[in-house]
C-alpha positions as CSV (number, residue, x, y, z in Angstrom):
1,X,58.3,-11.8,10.5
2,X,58.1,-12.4,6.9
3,X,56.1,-15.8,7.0
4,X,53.4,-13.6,9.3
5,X,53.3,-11.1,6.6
6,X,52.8,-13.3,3.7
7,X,50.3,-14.9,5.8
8,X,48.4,-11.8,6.9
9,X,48.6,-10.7,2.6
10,X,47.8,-13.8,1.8
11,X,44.4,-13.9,3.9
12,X,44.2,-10.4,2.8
13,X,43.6,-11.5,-0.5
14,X,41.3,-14.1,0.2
15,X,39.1,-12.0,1.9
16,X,38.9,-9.4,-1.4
17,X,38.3,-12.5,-3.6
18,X,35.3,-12.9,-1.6
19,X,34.1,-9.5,-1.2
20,X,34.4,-9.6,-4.8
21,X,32.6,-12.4,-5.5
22,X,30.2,-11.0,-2.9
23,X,29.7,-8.3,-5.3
24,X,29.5,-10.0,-8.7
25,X,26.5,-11.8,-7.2
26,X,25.1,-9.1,-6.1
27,X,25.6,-7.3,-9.5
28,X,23.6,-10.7,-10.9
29,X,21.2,-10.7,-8.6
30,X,20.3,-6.4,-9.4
31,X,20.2,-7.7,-12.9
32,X,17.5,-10.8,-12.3
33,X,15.4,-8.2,-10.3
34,X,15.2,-5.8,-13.0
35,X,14.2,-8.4,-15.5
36,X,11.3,-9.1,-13.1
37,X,10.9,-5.3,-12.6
38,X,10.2,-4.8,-16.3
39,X,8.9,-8.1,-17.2
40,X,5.9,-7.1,-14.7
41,X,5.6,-3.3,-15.7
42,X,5.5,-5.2,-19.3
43,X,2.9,-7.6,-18.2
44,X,0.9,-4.6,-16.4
45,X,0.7,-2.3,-19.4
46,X,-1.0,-5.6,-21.1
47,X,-3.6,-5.8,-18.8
48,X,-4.2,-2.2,-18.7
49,X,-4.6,-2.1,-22.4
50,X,-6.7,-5.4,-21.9
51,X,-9.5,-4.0,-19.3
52,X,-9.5,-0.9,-21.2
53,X,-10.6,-2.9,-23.8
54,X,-13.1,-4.7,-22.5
55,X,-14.1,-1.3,-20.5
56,X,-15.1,0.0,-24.0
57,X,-16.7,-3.2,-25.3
58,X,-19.2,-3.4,-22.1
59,X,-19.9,-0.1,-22.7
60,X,-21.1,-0.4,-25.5
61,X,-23.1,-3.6,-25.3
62,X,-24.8,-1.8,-21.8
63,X,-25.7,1.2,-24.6
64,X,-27.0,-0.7,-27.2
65,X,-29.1,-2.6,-24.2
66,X,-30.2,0.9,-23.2
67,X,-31.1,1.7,-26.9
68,X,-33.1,-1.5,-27.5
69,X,-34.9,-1.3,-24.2
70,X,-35.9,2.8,-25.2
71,X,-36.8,1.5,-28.5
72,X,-38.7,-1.6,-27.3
73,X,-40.6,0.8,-24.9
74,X,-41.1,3.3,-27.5
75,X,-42.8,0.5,-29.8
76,X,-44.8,-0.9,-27.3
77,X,-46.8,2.1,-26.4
78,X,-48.1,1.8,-30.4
């Protein structure tokens, strides 16, 4: 009776072992996806920041077109 219940504890304690090592890598693996998670937020505010930017720099090269065309027309009519 004693040999089947060192056995049965022994197994016992393999199996926790595992679920435990189960866990840890799951633990890692929560860790590598928020490294992703923020490394892609991270990378998104850049591009946001980066068409914003260009947002306001073609806006302003479609107003000065706008200006020199009005200007152009104005000049030509004299």
């Amino acid at each position: 009776m004693d040999d089947k219940l060192t056995k049965n504890s022994e197994q016992l304690k393999a199996v926790s072992q595992s679920i435990e090592k189960t866990a840890n890598q799951f633990g890692s693996l929560k860790s590598d996806f928020s490294q992703v998670i923020n490394a892609v937020n991270t990378n998104t505010s850049k591009l946001t920041a980066n068409l914003e930017s260009l947002q306001d720099k073609l806006e302003k090269v479609v107003a000065k077109k706008g200006i020199n065309t009005i200007f152009d027309n104005f000049t030509n009519k004299f």
